[in-house]
N, C-alpha and C positions, 0 to 999 in steps of 0.2 A: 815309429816305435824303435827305440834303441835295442841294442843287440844285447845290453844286460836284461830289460826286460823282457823281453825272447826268452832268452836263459831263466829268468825268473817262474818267466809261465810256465815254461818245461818241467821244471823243478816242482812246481806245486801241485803237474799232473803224474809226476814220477815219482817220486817220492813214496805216496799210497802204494800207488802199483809195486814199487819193489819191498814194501815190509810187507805188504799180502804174500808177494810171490814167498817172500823169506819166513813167511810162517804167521806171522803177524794175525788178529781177528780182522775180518773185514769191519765189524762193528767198531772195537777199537782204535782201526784206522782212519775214521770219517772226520776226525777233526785235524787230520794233518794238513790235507790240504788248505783250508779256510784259514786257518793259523800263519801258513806259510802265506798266502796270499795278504794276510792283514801284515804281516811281518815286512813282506817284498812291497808293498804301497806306502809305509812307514818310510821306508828306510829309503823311495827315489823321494819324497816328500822332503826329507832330511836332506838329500844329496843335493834335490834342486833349490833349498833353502841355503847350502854353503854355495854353489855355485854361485845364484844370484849375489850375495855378500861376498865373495872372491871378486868378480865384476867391477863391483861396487868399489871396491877396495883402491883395483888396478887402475881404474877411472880416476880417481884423486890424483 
């Protein structure tokens, strides 16, 4: 596991936690995290998608 996904994980379990702490509904907070998680899976998908194609590129 990469150390931005680490940091990702962190984030979509902190995140809730700190708008509860800061006032935040607990109810209102339930979708942060799920969001954040679809968001952080998106976006290494993406990442490993121009990797692969950078690769590819340098290979030529």
């Amino acid at each position: 596991m990469s150390t931005a996904v680490r940091w990702a994980a962190f984030s979509c379990v902190l995140a809730p936690v700190v708008l509860v702490v800061y006032g935040a509904s607990a109810g209102g907070v339930m979708w942060v995290a799920p969001v954040l998680a679809a968001v952080t899976g998106i976006c290494r998908l993406l990442l490993r998608r121009a990797e692969r194609g950078a690769a590819g590129v340098r290979a030529r």
